[in-house]
C-alpha positions in Angstrom: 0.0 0.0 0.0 1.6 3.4 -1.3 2.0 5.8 2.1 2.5 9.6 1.1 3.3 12.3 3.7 1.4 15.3 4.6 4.3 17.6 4.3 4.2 17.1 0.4 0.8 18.7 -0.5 0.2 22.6 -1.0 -3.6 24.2 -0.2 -4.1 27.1 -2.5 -6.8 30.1 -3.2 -7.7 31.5 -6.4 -9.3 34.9 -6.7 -9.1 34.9 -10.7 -11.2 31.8 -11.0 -8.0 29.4 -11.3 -5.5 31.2 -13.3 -3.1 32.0 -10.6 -2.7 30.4 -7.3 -2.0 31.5 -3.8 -0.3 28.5 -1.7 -1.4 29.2 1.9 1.8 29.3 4.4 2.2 27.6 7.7 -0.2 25.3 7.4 0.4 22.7 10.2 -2.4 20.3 8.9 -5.9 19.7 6.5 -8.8 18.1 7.4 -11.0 17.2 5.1 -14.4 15.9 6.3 -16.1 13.6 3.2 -19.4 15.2 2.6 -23.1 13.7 3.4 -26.0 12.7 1.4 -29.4 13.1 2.0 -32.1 10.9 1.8 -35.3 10.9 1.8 -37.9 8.6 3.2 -40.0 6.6 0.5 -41.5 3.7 2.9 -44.9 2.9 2.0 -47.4 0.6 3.8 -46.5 -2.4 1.4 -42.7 -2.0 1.7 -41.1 -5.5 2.3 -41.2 -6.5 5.8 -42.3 -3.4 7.3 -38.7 -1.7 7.0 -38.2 1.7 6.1 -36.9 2.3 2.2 -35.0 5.6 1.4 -33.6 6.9 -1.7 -30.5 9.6 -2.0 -31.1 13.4 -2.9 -29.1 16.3 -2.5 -24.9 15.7 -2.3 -23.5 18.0 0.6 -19.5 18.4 -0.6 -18.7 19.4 2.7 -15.9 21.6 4.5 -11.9 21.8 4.5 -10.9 22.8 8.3 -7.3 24.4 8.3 -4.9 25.1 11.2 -1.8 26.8 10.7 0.7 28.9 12.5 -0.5 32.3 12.2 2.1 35.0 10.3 0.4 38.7 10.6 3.0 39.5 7.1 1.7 36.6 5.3 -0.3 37.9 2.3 -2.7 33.9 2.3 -3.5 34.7 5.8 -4.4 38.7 5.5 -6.6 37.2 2.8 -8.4 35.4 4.8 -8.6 37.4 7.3 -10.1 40.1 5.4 -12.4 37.8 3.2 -14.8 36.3 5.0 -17.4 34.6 3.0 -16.2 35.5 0.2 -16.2 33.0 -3.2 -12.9 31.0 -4.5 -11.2 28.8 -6.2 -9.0 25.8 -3.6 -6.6 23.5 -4.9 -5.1 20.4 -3.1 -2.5 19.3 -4.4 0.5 16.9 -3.5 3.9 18.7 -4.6 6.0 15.8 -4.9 6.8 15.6 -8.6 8.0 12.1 -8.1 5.0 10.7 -7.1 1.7 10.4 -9.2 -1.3 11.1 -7.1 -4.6 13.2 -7.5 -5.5 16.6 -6.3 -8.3 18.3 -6.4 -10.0 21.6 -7.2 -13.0 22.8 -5.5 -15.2 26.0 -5.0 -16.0 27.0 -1.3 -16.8 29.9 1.0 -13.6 31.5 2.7 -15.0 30.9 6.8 -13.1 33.5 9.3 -9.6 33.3 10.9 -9.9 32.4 14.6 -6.8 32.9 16.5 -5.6 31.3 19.1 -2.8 33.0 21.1 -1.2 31.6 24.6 1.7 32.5 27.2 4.0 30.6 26.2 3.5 29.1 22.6 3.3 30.0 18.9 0.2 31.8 17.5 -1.9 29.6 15.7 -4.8 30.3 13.7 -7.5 28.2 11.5 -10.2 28.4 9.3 -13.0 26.6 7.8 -13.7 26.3 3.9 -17.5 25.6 3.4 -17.3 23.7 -0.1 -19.9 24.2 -2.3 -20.5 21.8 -6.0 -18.3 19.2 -6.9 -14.7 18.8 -6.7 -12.9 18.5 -10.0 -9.8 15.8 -9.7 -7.1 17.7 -11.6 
């Protein structure tokens, strides 16, 4: 089974609808949650044994969660800083050239920077990337 490390992909914005990307800085790590499905409830009085039948509707893409060590000169994280809910272009992709492997390209809602600052420890901030239609695998 092929094993790739985290430290190889890049997480990018586009403002210009994928032209040019931004690779976001200090990111100490991704998570992507896999979406949901809906479904909606079809039983009817003659469904088999008196068990309930569904069927699925709407596909929810999900979000991107992002923690990273916060840099005030940074120009990705004054971005989102300043661009809540704004509309763009993502890009996942893994950055070792050696290796063949998928990334993906997805619109999604920039969510706000929440900081998190202690006494004696870095900076950190993350943010949340509400997707929205389907990812493209580029």
């Amino acid at each position: 089974m092929a094993k790739y490390a985290g430290k190889d992909f890049t997480f990018s914005y586009s403002t210009d609808g994928g032209n040019n990307y931004n690779a976001i800085d200090q990111i100490v790590d991704i998570d992507l949650d896999g979406g949901d499905t809906d479904f909606e409830d079809v039983t009817t009085h003659d469904s088999a044994n008196d068990t309930e039948e569904v069927v699925p509707t709407v596909k929810r893409p999900g979000t991107v969660t992002v923690n990273l060590i916060h840099d005030p000169d940074s120009t990705a994280h004054d971005y989102i800083a300043k661009n809540n809910a704004a509309l763009v272009k993502w890009q996942l992709e893994y950055t070792d050239t050696g290796i063949t492997i998928d990334g993906v390209v997805f619109d999604g809602y920039v969510g706000p920077l929440s900081r998190s600052i202690s006494h004696s420890g870095a900076v950190t901030a993350s943010f949340t990337v509400r997707k929205t239609g389907a990812d493209t695998v580029s």
